[in-house]
C-alpha positions as CSV (number, residue, x, y, z in Angstrom):
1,X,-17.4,32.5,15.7
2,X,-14.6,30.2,16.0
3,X,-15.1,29.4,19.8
4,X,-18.8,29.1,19.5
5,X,-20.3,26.2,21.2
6,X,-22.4,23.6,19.0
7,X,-25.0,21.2,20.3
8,X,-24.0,18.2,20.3
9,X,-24.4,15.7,17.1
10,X,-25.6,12.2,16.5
11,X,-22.5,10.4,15.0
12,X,-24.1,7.4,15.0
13,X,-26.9,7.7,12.6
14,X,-25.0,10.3,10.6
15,X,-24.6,9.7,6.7
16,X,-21.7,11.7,4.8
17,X,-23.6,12.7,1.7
18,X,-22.4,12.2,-1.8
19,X,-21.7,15.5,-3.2
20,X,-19.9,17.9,-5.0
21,X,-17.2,15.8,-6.6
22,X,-12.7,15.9,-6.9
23,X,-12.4,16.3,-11.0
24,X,-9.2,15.1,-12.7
25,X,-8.8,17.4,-15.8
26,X,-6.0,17.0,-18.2
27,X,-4.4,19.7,-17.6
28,X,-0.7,20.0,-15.9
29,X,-1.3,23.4,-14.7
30,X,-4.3,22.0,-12.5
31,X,-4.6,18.3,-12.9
32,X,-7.0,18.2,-10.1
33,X,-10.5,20.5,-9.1
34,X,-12.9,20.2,-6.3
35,X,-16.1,20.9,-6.5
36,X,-18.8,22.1,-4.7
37,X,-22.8,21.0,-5.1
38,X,-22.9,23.2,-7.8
39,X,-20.0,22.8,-9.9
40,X,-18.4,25.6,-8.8
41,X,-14.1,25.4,-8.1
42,X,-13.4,25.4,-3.9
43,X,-11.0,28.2,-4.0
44,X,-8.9,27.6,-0.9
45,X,-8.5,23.6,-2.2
46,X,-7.9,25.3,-5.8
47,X,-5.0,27.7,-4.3
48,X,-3.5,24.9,-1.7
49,X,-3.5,22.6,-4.9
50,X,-1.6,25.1,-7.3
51,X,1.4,25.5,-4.0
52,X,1.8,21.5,-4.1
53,X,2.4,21.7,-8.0
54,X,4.8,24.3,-7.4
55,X,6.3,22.4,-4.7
56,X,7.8,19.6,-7.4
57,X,5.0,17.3,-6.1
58,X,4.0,14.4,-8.1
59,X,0.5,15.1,-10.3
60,X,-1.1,12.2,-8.3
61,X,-0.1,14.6,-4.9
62,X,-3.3,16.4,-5.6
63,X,-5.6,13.9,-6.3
64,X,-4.4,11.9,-3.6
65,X,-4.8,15.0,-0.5
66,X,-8.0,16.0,-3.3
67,X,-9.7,12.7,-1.9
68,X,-9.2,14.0,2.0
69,X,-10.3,17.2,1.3
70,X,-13.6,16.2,-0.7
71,X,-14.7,13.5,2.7
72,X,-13.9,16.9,4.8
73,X,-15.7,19.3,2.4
74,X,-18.8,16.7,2.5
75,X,-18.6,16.8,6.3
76,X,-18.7,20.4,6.5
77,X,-21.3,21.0,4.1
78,X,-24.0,18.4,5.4
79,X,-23.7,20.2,8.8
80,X,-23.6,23.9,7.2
81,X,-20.2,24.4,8.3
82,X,-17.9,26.9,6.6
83,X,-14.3,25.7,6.0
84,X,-12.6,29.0,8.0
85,X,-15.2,28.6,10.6
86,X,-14.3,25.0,11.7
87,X,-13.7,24.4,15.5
88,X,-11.9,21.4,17.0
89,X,-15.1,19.5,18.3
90,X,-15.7,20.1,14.3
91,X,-12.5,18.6,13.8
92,X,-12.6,15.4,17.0
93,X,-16.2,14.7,15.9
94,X,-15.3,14.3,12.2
95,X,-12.3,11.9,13.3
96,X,-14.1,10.0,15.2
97,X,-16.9,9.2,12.9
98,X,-14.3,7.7,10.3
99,X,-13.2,5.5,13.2
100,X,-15.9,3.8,14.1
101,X,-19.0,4.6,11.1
102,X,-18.9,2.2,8.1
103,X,-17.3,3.5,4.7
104,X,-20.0,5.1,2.9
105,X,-21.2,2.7,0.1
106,X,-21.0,4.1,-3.5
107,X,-23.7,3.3,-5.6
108,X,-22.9,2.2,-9.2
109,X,-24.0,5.2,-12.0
110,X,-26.5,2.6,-13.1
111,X,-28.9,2.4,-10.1
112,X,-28.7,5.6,-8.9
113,X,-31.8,6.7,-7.9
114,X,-33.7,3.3,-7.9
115,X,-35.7,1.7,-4.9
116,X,-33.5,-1.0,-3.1
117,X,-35.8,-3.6,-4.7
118,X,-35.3,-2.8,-7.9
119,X,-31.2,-3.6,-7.2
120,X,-30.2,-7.5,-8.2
121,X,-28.7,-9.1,-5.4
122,X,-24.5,-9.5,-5.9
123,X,-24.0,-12.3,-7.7
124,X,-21.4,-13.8,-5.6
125,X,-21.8,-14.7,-2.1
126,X,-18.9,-16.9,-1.3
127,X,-16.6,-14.2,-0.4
128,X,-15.5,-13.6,2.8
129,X,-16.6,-11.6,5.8
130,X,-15.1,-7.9,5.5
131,X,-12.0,-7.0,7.5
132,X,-11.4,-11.5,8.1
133,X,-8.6,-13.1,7.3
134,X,-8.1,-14.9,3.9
135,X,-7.9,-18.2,3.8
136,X,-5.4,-18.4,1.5
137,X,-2.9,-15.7,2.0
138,X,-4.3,-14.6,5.3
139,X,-4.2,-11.0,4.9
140,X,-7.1,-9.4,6.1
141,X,-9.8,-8.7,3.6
142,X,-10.7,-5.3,3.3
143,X,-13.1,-4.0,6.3
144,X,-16.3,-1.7,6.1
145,X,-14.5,0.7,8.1
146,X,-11.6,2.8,7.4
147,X,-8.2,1.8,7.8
148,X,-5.9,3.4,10.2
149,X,-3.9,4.4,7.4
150,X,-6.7,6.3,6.0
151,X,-7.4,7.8,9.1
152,X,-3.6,9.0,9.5
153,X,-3.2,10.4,6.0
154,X,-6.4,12.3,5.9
155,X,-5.7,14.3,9.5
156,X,-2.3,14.7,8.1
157,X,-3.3,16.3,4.7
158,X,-6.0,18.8,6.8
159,X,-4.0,19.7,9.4
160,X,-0.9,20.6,6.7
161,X,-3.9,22.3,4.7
162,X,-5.0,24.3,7.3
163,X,-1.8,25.2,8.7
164,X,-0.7,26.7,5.2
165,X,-4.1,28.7,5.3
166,X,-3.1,30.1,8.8
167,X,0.3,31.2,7.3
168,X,-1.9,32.9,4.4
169,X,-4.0,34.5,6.8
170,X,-7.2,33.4,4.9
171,X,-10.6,33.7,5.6
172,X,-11.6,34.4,9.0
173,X,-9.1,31.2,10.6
174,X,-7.7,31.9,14.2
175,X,-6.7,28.3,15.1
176,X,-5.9,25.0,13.0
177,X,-8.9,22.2,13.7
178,X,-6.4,19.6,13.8
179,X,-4.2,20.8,16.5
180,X,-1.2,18.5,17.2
181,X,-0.5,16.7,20.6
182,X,-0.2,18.7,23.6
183,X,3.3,18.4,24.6
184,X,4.3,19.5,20.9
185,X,2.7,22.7,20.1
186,X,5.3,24.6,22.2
187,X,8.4,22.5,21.0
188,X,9.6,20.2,18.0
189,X,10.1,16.5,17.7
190,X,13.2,15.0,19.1
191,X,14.3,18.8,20.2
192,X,16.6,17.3,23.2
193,X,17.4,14.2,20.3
194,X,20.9,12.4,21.1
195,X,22.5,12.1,17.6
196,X,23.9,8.6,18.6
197,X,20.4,6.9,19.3
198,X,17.6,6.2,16.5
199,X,14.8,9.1,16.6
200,X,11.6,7.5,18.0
201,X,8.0,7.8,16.3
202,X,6.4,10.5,18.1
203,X,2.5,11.5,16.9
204,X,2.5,15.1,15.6
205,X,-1.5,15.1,15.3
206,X,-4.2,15.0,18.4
207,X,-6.8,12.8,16.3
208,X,-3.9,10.8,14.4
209,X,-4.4,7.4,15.0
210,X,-1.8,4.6,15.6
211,X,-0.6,2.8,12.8
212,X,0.5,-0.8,13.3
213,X,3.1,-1.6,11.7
214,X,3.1,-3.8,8.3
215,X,5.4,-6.8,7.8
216,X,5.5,-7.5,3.8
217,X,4.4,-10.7,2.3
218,X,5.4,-12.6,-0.3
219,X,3.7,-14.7,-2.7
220,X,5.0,-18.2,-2.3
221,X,6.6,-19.8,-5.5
222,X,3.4,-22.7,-6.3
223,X,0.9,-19.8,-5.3
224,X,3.0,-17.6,-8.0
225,X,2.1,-20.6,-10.5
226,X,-1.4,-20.8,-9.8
227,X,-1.8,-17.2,-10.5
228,X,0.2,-17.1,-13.6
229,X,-1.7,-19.9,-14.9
230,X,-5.2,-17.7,-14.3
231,X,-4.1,-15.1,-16.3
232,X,-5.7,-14.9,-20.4
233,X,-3.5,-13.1,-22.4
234,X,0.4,-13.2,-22.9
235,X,0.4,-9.3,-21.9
236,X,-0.6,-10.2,-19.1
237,X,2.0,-13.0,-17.9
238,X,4.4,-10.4,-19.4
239,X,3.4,-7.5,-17.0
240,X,3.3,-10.5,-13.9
241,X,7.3,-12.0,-15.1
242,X,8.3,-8.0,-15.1
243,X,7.1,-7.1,-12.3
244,X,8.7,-10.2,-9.9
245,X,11.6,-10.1,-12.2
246,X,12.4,-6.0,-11.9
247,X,10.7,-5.5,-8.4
248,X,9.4,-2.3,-9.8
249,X,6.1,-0.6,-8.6
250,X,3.2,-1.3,-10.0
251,X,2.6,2.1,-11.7
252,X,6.3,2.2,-12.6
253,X,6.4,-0.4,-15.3
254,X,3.4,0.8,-17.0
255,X,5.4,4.2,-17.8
256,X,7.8,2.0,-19.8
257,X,7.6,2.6,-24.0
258,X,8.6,0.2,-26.6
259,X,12.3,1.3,-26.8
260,X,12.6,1.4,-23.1
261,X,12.5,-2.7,-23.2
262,X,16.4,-3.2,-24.4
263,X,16.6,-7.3,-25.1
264,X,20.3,-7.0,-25.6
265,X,20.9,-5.5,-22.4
266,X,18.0,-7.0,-20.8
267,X,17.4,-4.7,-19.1
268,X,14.1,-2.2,-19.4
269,X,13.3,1.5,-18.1
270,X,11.2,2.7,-16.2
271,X,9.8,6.3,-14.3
272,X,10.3,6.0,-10.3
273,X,7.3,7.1,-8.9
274,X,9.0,9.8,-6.1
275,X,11.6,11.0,-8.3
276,X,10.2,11.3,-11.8
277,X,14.7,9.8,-12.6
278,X,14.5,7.3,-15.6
279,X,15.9,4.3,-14.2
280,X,16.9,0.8,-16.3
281,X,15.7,-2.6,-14.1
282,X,17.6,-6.0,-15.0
283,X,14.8,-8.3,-16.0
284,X,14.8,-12.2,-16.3
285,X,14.7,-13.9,-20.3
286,X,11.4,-15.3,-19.4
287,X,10.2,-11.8,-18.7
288,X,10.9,-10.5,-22.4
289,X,9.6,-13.9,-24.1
290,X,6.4,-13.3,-22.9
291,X,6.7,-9.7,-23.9
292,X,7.9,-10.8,-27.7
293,X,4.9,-13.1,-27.9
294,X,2.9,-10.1,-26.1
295,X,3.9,-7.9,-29.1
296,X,3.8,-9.8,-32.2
297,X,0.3,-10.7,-31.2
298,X,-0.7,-7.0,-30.6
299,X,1.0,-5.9,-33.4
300,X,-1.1,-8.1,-35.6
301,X,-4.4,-6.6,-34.2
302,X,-3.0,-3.1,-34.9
303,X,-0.8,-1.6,-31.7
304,X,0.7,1.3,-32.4
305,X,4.6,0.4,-33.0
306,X,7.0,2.3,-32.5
307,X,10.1,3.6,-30.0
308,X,8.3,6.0,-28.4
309,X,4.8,4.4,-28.0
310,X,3.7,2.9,-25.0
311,X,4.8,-0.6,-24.4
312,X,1.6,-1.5,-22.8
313,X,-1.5,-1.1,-24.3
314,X,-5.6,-2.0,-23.5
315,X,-6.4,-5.7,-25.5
316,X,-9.7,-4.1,-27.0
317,X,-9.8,-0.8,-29.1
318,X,-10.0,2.2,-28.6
319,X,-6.4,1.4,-28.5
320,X,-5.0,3.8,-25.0
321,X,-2.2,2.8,-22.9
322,X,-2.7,0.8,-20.0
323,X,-3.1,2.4,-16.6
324,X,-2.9,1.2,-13.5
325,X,-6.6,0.8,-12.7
326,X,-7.3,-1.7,-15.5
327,X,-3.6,-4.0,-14.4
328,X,-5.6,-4.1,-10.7
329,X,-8.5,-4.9,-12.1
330,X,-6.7,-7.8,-14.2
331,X,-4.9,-9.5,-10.8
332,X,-8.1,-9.3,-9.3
333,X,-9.5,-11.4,-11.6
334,X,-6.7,-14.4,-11.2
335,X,-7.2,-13.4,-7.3
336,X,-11.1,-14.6,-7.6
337,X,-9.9,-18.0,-9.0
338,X,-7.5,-19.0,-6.4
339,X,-10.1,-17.1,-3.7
340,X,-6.7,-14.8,-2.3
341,X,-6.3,-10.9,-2.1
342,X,-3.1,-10.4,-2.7
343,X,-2.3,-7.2,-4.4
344,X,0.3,-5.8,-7.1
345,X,2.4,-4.7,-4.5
346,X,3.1,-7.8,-3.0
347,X,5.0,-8.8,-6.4
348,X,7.3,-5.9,-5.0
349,X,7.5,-7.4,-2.2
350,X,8.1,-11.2,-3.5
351,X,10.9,-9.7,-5.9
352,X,12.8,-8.5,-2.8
353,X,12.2,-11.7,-1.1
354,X,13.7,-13.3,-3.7
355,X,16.9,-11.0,-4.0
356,X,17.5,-10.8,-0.6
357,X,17.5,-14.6,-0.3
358,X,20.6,-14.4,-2.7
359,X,23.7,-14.3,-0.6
360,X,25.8,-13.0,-3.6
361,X,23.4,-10.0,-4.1
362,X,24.3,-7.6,-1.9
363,X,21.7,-5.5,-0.3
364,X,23.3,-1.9,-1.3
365,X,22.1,-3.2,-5.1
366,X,19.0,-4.6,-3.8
367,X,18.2,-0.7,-2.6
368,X,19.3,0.8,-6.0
369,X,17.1,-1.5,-8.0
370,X,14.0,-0.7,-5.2
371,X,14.7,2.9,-5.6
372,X,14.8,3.5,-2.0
373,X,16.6,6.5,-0.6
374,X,17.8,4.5,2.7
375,X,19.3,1.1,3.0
376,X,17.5,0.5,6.6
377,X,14.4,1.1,4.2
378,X,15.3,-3.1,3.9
379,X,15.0,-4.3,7.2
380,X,11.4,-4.7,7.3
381,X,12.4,-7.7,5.4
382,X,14.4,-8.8,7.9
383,X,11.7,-9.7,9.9
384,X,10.0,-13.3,9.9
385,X,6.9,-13.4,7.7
386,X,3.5,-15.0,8.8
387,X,4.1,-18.2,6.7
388,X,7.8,-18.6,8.1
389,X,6.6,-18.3,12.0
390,X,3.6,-20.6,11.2
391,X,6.1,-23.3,9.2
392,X,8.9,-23.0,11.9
393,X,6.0,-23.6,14.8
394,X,4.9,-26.4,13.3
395,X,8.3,-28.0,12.7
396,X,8.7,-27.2,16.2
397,X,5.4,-29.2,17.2
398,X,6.6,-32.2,15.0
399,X,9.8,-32.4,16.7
400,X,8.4,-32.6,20.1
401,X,6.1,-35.0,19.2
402,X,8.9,-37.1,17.5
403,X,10.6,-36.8,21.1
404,X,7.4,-38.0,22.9
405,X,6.9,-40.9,20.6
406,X,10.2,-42.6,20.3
407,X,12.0,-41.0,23.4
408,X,15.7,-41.5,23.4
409,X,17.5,-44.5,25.2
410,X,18.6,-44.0,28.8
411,X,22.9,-43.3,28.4
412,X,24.3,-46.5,30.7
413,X,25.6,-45.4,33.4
414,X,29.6,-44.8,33.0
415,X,32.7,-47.8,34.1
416,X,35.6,-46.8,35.5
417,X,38.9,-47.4,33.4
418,X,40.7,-50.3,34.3
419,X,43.8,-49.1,33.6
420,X,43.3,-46.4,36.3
421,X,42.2,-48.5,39.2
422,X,45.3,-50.5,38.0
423,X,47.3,-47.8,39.0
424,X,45.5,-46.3,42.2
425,X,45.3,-49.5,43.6
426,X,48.9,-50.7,42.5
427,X,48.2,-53.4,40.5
428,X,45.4,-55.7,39.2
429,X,42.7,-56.6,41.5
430,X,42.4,-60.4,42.4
């Protein structure tokens, strides 16, 4: 039953297993399954799936909440839980595992299966201590544990999952496992709201965690070299010039085909990713020289050419259009040269920097070419970035140090006028 008390469990030595498996299929009507042990389709995922696709949610939607619902579906099923007869301790105790176990660690398809002394050693072991700062960009490297962002986004996806089962009436459900916080499940947020202030940021789960709040970094403009000089191929310094030049999301450019790249205008188009709108970027000239000398050198190995091909395409064959997986994989690689982490999305993020720097580019455009729906969207740019506190503390030190070094000469200490003791006195003193 629902209510039915469990022993307690031991968190700490407790492995989430690796089965069953979230399968991405090609077809629209279902882009995404999940699947038990067996192989066999999770109906109430299959059915909450299909309402998101019918909701005008983006194909990745599924894949994305398909993720959550598999580490949930592996919880339940090493403890022998059934989905409908989850409690909240089911619920607390599988939140609090993912905040304080270790990411499970997948093992490549190669060594599945083999003792640990039959697996090579890594074959680097310069890089740096999980979850530490870098010491080049100083973002912190990605930690063993999950982030609080994964945390947030998985209770959100279950709690909305269970919540639309509850409305179904299906299975044998009575409550929602991820119950929100106490003083909300008899009211709404902001209910006594005054239209004049800013709504605050009120928790709507029990077990969601607090998420700090990101400031945006940009990639500083000799650091922007060094990486454009690691890359190999001109498709590559193509994709980097488009992508600081046109500020576009990552996966946004690489929906782009060959006629969608207009040199006249230059200008090229590309899919927003919330949307689905077309939408033409302005791009720089050195953006589409490096794609001319990208093309004419694919075209010679054999590219497909044509309007309505893909404008980005693998450098081996099979030829296939590049996605987004294999552009990461290619930063990453100029990232282990220079020994930073920075990520695609901070090209985003260093094309803003550098509109918003522009006093003649005013920010209303700057939001259009973003493809934000809000202008106030902008003002986490407004706020100083790690490298500009840092550089204006330092110039701070230097001055004070100037000022203890070669301290200023005392100011003499002020006459009086002649011509006014003149005057008080009633003439010149003898």
């Amino acid at each position: 039953m629902p209510n039915e008390r469990r022993p307690g469990r031991d968190l700490k030595s407790f492995v989430l297993p690796e089965i069953g498996q979230l399968l991405e299929t090609e077809d629209p009507w279902e882009p995404c399954q999940l699947l038990d042990p067996f192989g066999r389709p999770v109906e109430p995922a299959a059915v909450y799936f299909k309402d998101l696709m019918a909701a005008d949610s983006s194909p990745l939607t599924p894949r994305s909440y398909g993720m959550d619902l598999l580490r949930w579906w592996r919880f339940l099923w090493a403890l022998g839980i059934e989905w409908d007869r989850a409690t909240r301790e089911d619920a607390r105790d599988f939140m609090l595992w993912m905040k304080l176990a270790d990411k499970p660690v997948r093992v490549h398809w190669r060594r599945r299966g083999k003792e640990p002394s039959e697996i090579p050693p890594p074959s680097r072991t310069d890089r740096p201590v999980p979850g530490t700062p870098n010491p080049v960009t100083g973002k912190l490297t990605v930690s063993t544990k999950y982030a609080a962002t994964t945390r947030a986004h998985c209770e959100t996806v279950l709690r909305t999952f269970y919540d639309f089962h509850l409305e179904r009436n299906t299975g044998s459900l009575l409550v929602n496992p991820f119950p929100l916080v106490r003083n909300r499940r008899s009211s709404r947020a902001n209910e006594h709201h005054n239209p004049e202030h800013k709504h605050k940021n009120q928790r709507t789960g029990l077990y969601r965690p607090k998420i700090p709040q990101r400031i945006p970094r940009r990639i500083p403009d000799d650091k922007y070299t060094e990486v454009f000089a690691g890359l190999r191929s001109h498709r590559d310094r193509a994709l980097l010039a488009f992508w600081v030049a046109t500020g576009a999301r990552s996966e946004e450019l690489l929906t782009s085909n060959q006629g969608d790249a207009i040199v006249g205008q230059q200008t090229i188009g590309v899919i927003r990713k919330g949307t689905r709108d077309y939408q033409e970027l302005p791009a720089t000239p050195d953006a589409f020289v490096w794609l001319r000398l990208y093309q004419e050198e694919a075209w010679k190995k054999g590219v497909p050419r044509g309007r309505a091909q893909p404008l980005w395409w693998t450098l081996r064959r099979p030829w296939r259009r590049l996605e987004y997986d294999a552009a990461r994989m290619m930063f990453n690689r100029a990232n282990v040269i220079l020994g930073s982490n920075w990520t695609l999305h901070d090209l985003r993020h260093t094309a803003t920097f550098l509109m918003l720097d522009d006093p003649d580019m005013p920010p209303v455009y700057v939001q259009h070419i973003l493809g934000h729906k809000h202008l106030s969207t902008l003002d986490i740019y407004n706020r100083p970035t790690r490298d500009d506190v840092i550089t204006a503390g330092l110039a701070h030190h230097a001055r004070q140090q100037r000022l203890r070094d070669t301290p200023l000469p005392t100011p003499t200490a002020p006459a009086y006028n002649p011509d006014s003791l003149d005057i008080l006195f009633g003439g010149p003193l003898t």
